[in-house]
C-alpha positions in Angstrom: 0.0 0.0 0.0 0.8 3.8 -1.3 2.4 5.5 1.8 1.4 8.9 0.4 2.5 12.4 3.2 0.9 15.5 2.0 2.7 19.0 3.0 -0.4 22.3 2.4 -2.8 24.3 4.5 -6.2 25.5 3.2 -8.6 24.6 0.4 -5.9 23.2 -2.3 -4.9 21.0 0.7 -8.4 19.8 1.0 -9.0 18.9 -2.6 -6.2 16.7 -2.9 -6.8 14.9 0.4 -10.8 14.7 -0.8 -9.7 12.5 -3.7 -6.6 10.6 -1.8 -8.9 9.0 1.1 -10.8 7.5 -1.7 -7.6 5.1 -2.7 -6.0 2.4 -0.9 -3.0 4.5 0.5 -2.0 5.8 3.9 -2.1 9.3 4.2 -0.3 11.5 6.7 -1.6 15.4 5.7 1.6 17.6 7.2 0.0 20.9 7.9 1.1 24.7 8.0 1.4 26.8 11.2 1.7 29.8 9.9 -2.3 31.0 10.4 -2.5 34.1 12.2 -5.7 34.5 11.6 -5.1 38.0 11.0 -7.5 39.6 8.8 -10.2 40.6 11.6 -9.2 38.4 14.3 -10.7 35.1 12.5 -11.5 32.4 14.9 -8.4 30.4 14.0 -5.9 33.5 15.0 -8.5 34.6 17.9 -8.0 31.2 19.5 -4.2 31.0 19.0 -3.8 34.5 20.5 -6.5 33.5 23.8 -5.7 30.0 24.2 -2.0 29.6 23.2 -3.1 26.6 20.7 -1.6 25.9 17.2 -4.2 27.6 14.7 -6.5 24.6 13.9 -8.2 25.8 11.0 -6.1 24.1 8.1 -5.8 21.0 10.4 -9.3 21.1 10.8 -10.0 21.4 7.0 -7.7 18.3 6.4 -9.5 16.0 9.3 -12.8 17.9 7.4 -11.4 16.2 3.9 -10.4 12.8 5.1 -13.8 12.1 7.2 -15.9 9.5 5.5 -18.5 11.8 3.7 -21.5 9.0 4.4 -21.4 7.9 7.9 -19.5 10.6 9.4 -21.9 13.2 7.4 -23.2 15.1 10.4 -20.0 15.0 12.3 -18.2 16.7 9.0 -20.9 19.5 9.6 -20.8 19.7 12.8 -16.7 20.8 12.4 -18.0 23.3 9.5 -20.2 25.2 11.0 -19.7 28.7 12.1 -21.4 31.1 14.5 -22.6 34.0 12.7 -19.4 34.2 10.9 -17.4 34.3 14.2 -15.5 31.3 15.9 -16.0 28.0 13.7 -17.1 25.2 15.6 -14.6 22.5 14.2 -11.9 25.1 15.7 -13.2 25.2 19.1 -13.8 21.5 19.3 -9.9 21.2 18.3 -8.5 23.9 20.9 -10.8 22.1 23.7 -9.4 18.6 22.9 -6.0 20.4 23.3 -6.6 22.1 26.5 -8.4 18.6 27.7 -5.0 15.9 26.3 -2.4 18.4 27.6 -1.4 19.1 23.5 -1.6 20.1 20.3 -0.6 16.8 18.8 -2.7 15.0 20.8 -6.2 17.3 20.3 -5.5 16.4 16.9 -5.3 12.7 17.5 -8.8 12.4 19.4 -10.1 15.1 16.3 -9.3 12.4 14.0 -10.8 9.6 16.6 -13.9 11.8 16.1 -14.6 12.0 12.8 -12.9 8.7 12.1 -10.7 9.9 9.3 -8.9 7.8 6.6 -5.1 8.9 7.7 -3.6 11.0 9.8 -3.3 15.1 10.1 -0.2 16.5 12.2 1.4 20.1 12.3 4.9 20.1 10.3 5.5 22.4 13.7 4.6 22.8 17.4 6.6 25.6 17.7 4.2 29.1 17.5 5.7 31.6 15.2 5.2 34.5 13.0 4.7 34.6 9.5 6.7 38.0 8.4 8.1 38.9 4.2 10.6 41.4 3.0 8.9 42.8 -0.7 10.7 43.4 -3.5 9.9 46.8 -2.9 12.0 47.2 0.4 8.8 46.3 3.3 9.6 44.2 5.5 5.5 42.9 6.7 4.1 40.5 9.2 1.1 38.0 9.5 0.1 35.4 7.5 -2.8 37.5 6.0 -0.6 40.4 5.0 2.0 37.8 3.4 -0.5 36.4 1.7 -2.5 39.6 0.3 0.1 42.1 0.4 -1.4 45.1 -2.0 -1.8 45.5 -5.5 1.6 45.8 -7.3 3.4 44.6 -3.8 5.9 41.4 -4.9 7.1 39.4 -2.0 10.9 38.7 -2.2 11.2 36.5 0.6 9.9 35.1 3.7 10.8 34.0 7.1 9.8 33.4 10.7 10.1 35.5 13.6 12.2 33.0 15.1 12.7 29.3 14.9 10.6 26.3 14.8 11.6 22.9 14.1 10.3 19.5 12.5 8.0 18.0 14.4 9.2 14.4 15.2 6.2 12.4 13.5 6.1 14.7 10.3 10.0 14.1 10.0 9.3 9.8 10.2 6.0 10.5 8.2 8.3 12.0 5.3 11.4 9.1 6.0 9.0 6.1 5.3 7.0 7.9 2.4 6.4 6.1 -1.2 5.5 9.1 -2.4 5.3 13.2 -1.1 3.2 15.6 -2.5 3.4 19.3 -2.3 0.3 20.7 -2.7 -1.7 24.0 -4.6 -2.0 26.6 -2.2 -1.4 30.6 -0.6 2.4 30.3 -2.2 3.8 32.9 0.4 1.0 32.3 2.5 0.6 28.5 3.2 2.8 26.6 1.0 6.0 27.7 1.5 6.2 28.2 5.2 6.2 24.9 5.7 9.8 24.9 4.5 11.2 27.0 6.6 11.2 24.5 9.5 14.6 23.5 10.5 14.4 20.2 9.4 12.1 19.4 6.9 14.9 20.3 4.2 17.1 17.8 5.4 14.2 15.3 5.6 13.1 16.0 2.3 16.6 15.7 0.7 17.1 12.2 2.3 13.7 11.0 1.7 13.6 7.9 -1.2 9.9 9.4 -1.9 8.5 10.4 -4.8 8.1 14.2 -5.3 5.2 15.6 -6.6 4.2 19.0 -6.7 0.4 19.8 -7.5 0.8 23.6 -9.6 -1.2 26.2 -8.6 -4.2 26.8 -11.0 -4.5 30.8 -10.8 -1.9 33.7 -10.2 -2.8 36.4 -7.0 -1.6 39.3 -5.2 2.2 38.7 -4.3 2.8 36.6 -8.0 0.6 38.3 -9.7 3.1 38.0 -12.9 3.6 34.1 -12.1 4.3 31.5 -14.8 4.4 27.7 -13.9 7.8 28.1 -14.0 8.2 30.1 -11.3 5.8 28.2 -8.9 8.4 25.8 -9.8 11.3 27.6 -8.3 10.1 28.9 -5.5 9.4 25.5 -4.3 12.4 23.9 -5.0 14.0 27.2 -4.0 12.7 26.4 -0.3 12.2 22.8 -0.3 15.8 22.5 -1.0 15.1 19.7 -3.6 14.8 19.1 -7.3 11.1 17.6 -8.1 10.2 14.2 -9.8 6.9 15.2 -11.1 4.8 18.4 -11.7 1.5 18.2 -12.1 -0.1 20.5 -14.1 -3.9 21.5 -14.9 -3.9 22.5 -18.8 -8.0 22.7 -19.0 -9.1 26.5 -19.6 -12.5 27.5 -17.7 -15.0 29.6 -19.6 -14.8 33.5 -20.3 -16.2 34.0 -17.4 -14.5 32.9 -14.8 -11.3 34.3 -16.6 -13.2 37.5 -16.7 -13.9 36.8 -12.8 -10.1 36.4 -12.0 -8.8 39.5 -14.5 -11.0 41.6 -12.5 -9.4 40.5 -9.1 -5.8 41.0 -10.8 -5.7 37.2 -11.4 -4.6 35.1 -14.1 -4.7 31.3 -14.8 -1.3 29.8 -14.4 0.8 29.8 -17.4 2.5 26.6 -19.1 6.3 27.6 -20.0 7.2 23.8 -18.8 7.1 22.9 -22.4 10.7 21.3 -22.6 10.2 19.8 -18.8 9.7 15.7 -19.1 8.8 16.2 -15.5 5.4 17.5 -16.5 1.9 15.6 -16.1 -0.4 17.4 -17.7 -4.1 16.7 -18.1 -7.7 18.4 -17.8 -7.5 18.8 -13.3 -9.6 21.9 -13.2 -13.3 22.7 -12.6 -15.2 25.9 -11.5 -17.9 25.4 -8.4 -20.4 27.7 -9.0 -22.1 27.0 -5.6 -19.5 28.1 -3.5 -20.0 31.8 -2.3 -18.5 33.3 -5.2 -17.5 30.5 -8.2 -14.5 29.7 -8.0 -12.1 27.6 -9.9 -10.6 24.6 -7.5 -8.8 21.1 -8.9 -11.1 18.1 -8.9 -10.5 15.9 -5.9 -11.2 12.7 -8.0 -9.1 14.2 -10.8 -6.1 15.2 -9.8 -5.8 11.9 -7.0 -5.9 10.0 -10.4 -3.0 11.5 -11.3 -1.0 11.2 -7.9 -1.7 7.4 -7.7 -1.0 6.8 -10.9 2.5 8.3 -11.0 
C-alpha cells in the first residue's frame, strides 16, 4: 500500500486529500502553522492568541477532507459550522481537545478519533511563530494575511519566521518512510511555502527515497501576480531545498467567465512555460464550483488523485 504524506494548509490541501482518502493508501496530511488568523481576528488567529493553541483551521480542514462523507456526514458538519461568521465550531472542538489531552498533537489525535478519518493530520511544527516577508519593494510585513494579500503591485521577495521552529518528530518519520510526497496547490507565500522554513524538513526532504510531486497552482494572485508555472516551480524547489520528480499541471481552460472573474481580481490562470520539462503531467484537473459563495475555480478531488496514484 501507497504511503502517500501531503505538505499544504487551506482549500488546495483539501481537494487533494478529498480524492486521496478514496484510494488504498496511507495518508499523513503535514500541515502549516503559519495562520494568524489575522485579517479581523478570524477564529483560527483569535484562539491562537487567547488560548495559546496551534491555529486549527487548516488541520481542521484536512480531518474535514479525510472524514468519511456518508457515515461521518453530520459530524463533517458539525466541524464546518460557524457562529454567525465568528469562531468556527470544528476550531473550538480542536482547541478544547487540546486544552483537555495536555497538547496540540494530541487534540488532533482524538479530532481524528472523532470523525474517524482515513489517515492522519499532524502540524509540520509545534513551535508558534510569526509569519513575516521582505517585498521586492524594500517592506519588510508581518502576518500570515498580509503575506498572503500584500497590496496590489506589492511582490514578495522573501519570507521567514520570527524565530525558529523545528520538525516535528512524527512529520519528519512521516516523510522518511514515504512512497511518495506531495506538495500541494495553495497561498504560495501564504501557506505553501512556510512549511519549508522548518529546521528540518529540508534535510528530511533531501534524504527521503519518496517520490516528489508537486500539484501547480491553477491561478496567479496578489504577491505573484506575474507568475508563470515556471516560477511556482522555483520557489518550491527554491525552499524545499530539492529538485522535483513530477509536476503536475492542470492544462483545461475555464470559460470566459471565470477568466473575466479572475482579471478583475488582478488574477490570471497559471501559465504553461514547462514545455521542454519531461517532468510534466499534464491533463484536464480543473473545474469551476459555482455554488461556492462566489465561483471559483478549484482542482477536482477525483481528478487530480488520479494523477497522484497513478504516477
Amino acid at each position: 500500500m501507497q504511503k502517500i504524506v501531503t505538505i499544504g494548509g487551506g482549500t488546495g490541501h483539501f481537494q487533494v486529500l478529498r480524492g486521496l482518502k478514496n484510494y488504498e493508501c496511507l495518508i499523513t496530511a503535514v500541515v502549516s502553522v503559519a495562520d494568524d488568523g489575522a485579517q479581523g481576528g478570524t477564529s483560527s488567529g483569535r484562539l491562537r492568541d487567547e488560548y495559546g493553541v496551534l491555529p486549527p483551521g487548516d488541520a481542521r480542514q484536512c480531518l474535514i477532507a479525510l472524514a468519511d462523507e456518508h457515515e461521518g456526514k453530520v459530524l463533517r458538519e458539525l466541524f464546518k459550522f460557524r457562529f454567525n461568521d465568528d469562531h468556527n465550531l470544528g476550531n473550538l472542538i480542536i482547541t478544547a481537545l487540546t486544552k483537555i489531552m495536555g497538547s496540540d498533537v494530541q487534540g488532533l489525535k482524538e479530532a481524528a478519533k472523532l470523525l474517524k478519518i482515513a489517515g492522519n493530520v499532524i502540524p509540520v511544527s509545534t513551535d508558534n511563530v510569526l509569519l513575516c516577508a521582505e517585498t521586492m519593494e524594500g517592506q519588510t510585513i508581518k502576518t500570515q494575511w498580509t503575506v498572503s494579500y500584500p497590496g496590489e503591485g506589492i511582490h514578495i521577495k522573501r519570507i521567514f519566521f520570527n524565530q525558529d521552529a523545528f520538525l516535528f518528530k512524527e512529520a519528519a518519520e512521516a516523510l522518511n518512510n514515504a512512497d511518495k510526497i506531495v506538495i500541494c496547490p495553495g497561498d504560495l507565500y501564504g501557506s505553501i511555502l512556510p512549511n519549508f522554513l522548518v529546521k528540518g524538513i529540508k534535510e528530511a526532504l533531501q534524504k527521503s527515497n519518496a517520490i516528489k510531486i508537486y500539484v501547480c497552482n491553477l491561478v496567479t494572485k496578489q504577491g505573484n501576480e506575474n507568475f508563470k508555472a515556471s516560477d511556482f516551480v522555483r520557489e518550491v524547489e527554491s525552499y524545499s531545498g530539492i529538485k522535483l520528480d513530477k509536476i503536475i499541471l492542470n492544462t483545461d481552460k475555464p470559460s470566459q467567465a471565470v477568466l473575466d472573474k479572475y482579471f478583475s481580481e488582478k488574477s490570471r490562470i497559471v501559465e504553461d512555460d514547462l514545455s521542454n520539462d519531461s517532468r510534466v503531467v499534464r491533463g484536464d484537473f480543473a473545474a469551476a464550483y459555482p455554488s461556492e459563495p462566489k465561483t471559483i475555480l478549484r482542482h477536482v478531488p477525483e481528478k487530480i488523485a488520479r494523477a497522484i496514484i497513478s504516477l
